[in-house]
N, CA, C and O of each residue as an XYZ file, in Angstrom:
228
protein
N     116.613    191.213     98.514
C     117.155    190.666     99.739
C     116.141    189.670    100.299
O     114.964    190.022    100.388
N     116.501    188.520    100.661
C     115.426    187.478    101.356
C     116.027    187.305    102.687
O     117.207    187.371    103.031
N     115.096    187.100    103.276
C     115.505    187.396    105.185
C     115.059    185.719    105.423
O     114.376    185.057    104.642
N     115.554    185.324    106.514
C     114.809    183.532    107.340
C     114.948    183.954    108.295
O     116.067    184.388    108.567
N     113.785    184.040    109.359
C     114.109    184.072    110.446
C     113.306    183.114    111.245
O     112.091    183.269    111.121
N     113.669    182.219    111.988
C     113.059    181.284    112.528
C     113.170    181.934    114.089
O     114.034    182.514    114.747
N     111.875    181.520    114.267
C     111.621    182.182    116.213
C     111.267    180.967    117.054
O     110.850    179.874    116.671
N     111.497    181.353    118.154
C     110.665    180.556    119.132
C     109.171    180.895    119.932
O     109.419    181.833    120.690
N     108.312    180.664    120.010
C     107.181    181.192    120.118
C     106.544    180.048    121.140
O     106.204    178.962    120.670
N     106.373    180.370    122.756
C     105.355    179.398    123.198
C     104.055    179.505    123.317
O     103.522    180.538    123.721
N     103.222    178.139    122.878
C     101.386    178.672    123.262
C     100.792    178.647    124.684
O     101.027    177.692    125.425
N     100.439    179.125    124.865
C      99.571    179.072    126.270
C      98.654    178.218    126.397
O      98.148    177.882    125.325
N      98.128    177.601    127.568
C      97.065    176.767    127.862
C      95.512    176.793    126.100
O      94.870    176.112    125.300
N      95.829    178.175    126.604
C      94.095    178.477    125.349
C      94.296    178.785    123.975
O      93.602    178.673    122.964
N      95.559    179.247    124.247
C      95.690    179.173    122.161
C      96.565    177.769    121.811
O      96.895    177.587    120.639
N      97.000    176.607    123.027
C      97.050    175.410    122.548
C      95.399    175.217    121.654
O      95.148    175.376    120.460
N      94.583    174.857    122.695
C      93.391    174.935    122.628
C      92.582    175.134    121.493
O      91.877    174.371    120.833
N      92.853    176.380    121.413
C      92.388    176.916    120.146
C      93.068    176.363    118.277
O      92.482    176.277    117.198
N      94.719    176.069    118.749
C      95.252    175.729    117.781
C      94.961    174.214    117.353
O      95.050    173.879    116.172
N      94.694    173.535    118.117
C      93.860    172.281    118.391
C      92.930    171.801    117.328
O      93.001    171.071    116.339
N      91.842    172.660    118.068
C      90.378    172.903    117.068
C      90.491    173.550    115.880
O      89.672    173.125    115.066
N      91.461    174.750    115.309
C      91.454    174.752    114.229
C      92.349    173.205    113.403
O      91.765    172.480    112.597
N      93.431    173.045    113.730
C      93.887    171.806    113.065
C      92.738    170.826    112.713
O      92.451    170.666    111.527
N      92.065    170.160    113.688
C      91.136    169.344    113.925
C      89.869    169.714    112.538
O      89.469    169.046    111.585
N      89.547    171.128    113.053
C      88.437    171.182    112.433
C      88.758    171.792    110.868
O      88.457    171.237    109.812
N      89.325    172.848    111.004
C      89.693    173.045    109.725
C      91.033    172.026    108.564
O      90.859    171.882    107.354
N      92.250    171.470    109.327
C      92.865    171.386    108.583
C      94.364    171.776    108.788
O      94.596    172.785    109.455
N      95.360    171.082    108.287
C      96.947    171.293    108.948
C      97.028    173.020    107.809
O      97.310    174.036    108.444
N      96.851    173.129    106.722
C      97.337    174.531    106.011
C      96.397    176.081    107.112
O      96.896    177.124    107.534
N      95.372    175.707    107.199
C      94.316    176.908    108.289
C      95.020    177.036    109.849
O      94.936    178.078    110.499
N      95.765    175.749    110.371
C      96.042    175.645    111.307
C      97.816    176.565    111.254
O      98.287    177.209    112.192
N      98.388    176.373    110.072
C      99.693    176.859    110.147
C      99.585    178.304    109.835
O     100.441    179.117    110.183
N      98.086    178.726    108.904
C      97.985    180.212    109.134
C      97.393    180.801    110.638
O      97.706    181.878    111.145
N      96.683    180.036    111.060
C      96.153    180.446    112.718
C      97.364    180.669    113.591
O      97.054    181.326    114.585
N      98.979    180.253    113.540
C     100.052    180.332    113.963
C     100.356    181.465    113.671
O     100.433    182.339    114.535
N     100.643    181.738    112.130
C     101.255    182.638    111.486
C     100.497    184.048    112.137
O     101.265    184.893    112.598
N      99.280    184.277    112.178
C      98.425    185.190    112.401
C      98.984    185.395    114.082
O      99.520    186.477    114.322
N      98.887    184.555    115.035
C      99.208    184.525    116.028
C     100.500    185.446    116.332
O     100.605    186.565    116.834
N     101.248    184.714    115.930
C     102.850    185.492    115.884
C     103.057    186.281    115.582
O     103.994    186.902    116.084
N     102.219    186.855    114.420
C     102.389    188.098    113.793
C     101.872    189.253    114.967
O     102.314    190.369    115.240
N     100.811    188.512    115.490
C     100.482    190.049    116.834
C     101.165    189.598    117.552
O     100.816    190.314    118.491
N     101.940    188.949    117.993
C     102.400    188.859    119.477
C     104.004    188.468    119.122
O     104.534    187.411    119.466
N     104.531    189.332    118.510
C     105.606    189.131    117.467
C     106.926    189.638    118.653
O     107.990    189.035    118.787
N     106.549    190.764    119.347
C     107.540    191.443    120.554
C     107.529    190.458    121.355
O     108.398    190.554    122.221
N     106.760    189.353    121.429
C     107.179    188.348    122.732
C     107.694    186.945    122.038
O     107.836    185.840    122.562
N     107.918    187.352    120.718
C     109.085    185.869    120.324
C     110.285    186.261    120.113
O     110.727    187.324    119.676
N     110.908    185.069    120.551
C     112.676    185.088    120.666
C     113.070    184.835    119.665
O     112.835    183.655    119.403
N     113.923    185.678    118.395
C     114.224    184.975    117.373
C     115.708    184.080    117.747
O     116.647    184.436    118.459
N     115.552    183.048    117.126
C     116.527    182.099    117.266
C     117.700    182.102    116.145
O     118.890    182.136    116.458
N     117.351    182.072    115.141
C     118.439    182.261    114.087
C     117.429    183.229    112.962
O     116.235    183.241    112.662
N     118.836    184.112    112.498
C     118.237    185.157    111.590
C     119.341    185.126    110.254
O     120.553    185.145    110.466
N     118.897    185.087    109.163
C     120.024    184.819    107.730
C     119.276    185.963    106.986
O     118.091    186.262    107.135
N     120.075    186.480    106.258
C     119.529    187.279    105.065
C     120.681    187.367    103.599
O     121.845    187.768    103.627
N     119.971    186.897    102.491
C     121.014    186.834    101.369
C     120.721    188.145    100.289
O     119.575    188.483     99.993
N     121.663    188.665     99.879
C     120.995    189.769     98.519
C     120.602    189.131     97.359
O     121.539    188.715     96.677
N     119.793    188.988     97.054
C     119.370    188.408     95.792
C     120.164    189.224     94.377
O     119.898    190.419     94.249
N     120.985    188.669     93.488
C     121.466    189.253     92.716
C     121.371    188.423     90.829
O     121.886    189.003     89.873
């Protein structure tokens, strides 16, 4: 089964900030895991927006 779920997730003043300086300093792939990591703890305060799931057969 493969799931998509796309959320909405807003940053705050300091993890703009923070998401910033990693882009900047590290790089757009470090910067899209610094998101991923993000969301993943603070996962109860995103809105999912659209959710699909197919059975793989």
């Amino acid at each position: 089964m493969v799931i998509e779920a796309k959320v909405k997730f807003e940053l705050d003043e300091v993890q703009k900030l923070q998401f910033q300086n990693v882009r900047e300093n590290e790089g757009e792939q470090e910067a899209f895991y610094f998101l991923e990591e993000l969301i993943m703890k603070e996962i109860d305060l995103a809105e999912f927006v659209q959710i699909e799931y197919k059975d793989k057969k």
